[in-house]
N, C-alpha and C positions, 0 to 999 in steps of 0.2 A: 584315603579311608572312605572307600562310599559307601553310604549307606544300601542295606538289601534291596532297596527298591531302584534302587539306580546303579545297581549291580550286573555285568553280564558274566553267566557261568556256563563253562565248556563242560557237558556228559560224554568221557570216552569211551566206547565199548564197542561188541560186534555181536552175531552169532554167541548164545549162551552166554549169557549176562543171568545173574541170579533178577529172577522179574522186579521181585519189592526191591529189591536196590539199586534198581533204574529209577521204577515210579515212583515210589516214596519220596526221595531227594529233588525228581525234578516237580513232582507235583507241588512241595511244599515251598519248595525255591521260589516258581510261578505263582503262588499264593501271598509270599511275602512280596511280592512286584517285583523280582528278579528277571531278566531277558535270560530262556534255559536254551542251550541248542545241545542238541546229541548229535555225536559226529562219528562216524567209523569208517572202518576203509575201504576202499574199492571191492576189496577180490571177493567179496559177498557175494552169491546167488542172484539176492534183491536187490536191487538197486536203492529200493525206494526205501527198505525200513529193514530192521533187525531183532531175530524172534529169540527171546525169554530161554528160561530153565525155570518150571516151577513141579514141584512137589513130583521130584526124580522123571521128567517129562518135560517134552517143548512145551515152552506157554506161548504168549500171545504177542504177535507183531507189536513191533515200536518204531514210530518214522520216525527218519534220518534226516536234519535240516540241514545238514552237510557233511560233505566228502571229507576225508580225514584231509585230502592236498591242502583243503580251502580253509582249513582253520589255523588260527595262528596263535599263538602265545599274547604277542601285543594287544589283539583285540580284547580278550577277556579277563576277568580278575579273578578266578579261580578255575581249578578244575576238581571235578570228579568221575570218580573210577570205581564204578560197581562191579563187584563180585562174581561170582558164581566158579566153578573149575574152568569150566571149557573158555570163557571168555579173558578173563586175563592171562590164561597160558596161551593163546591167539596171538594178544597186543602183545607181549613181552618178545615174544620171535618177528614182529613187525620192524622194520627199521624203523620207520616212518612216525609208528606209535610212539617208537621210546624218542627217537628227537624231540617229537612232542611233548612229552613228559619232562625230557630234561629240562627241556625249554622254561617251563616249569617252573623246575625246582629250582633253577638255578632265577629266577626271577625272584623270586621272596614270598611270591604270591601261593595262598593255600593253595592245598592239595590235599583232597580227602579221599583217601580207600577205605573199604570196606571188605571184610570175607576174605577171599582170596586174592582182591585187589593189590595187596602189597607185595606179591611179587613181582610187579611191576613197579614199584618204590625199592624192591629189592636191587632188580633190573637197572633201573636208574641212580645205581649208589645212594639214596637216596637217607636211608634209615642206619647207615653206620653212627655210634656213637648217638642214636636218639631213642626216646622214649615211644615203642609203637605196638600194639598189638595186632591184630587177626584172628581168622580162623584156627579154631586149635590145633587142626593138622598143617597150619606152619607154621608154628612155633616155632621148631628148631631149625626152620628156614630163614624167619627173620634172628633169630640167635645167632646164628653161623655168619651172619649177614652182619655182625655188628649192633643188632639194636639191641635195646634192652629191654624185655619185652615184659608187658605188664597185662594181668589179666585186668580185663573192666573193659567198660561197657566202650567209653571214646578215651584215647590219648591224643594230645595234643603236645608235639612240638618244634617250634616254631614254627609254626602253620601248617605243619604235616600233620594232619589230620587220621586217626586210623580207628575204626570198629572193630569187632569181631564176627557178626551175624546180623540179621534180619530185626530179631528181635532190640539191638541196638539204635536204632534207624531211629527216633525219636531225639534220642542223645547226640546222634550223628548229625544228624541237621543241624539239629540249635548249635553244635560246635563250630560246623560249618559255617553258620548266618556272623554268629561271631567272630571267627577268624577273619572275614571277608570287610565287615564293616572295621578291624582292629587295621586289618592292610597289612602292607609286604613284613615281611621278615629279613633281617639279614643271613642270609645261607648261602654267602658267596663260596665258604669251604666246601660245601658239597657239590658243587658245579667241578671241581678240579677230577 
């Protein structure tokens, strides 16, 4: 159980990540003394960093402190997975990504999506038989999927963490700080 300041937390994304549900998360992480790294994959354009989706439009560069290869599950005590269309429909076809994710889930350790993040908790069996919501146009994605989907603002179960929007991100955090200092969960049946 460490505490947020002596926390380290994994941001997965690429290309088209909804912008406030990058920076919100890692700015507030880093606020609370957390160590934030954002990590995505090779087949990027940039090497160096990876650009937003804001208000139906590219937004603004965000650096990369490492290569999706370089990041590992052991290192860090949670992860998160920000939103937007283009970016988690990317990671979910990555192999790379979803081992990552699995790796994950199957550790106990939180995992927070947001928006259209959870289809990549879809992706990673991750939400059969739990409590998770999203963006409203997947509802019946996580439905079909098994979860049991609840409108509001954060669900939480057993440290799968899920929003629905931008305007969430306040609730999202603080769920997140606490997940992270409560520690792993048992969720070895989702690993199978």
């Amino acid at each position: 159980m460490p505490k947020i300041s002596k926390a380290k937390i994994l941001i997965l994304a690429t290309d088209g990540f909804e912008q406030s549900e990058l920076e919100v998360p890692r700015e507030k992480l880093k606020e609370a003394g957390a160590l934030v790294h954002v990590a995505a994959p090779k087949s990027r354009k940039d090497k160096e960093s990876i650009k937003g989706w804001k208000d139906k439009d590219w937004g603004e560069p965000v650096k990369v402190d490492r290569e999706l290869a370089d990041a590992s599950e052991s290192f860090y005590d949670a992860l998160v997975l920000p939103g937007g269309q283009i970016n988690p429909d990317l990671l979910r076809g990555d192999k790379e990504a979803m081992t990552l994710i699995s790796a994950f889930v199957a550790s106990g350790k939180p995992v927070a999506a947001i928006c259209h993040a959870p289809w990549l908790l879809i992706e990673a069996n991750a939400v059969r038989g739990r409590k998770a919501t999203g963006y409203t146009t997947i509802k019946t994605d996580l439905m079909n999927a098994g979860a049991d989907y609840r409108d509001e603002p954060v669900v939480t179960d057993q440290g799968i963490v899920t929003s629905r929007n931008p305007g969430d991100l306040e609730a999202f955090v603080a769920k997140i700080i606490e997940e992270v200092e409560e520690g792993k969960h048992d969720r070895a049946e989702l690993a199978a």
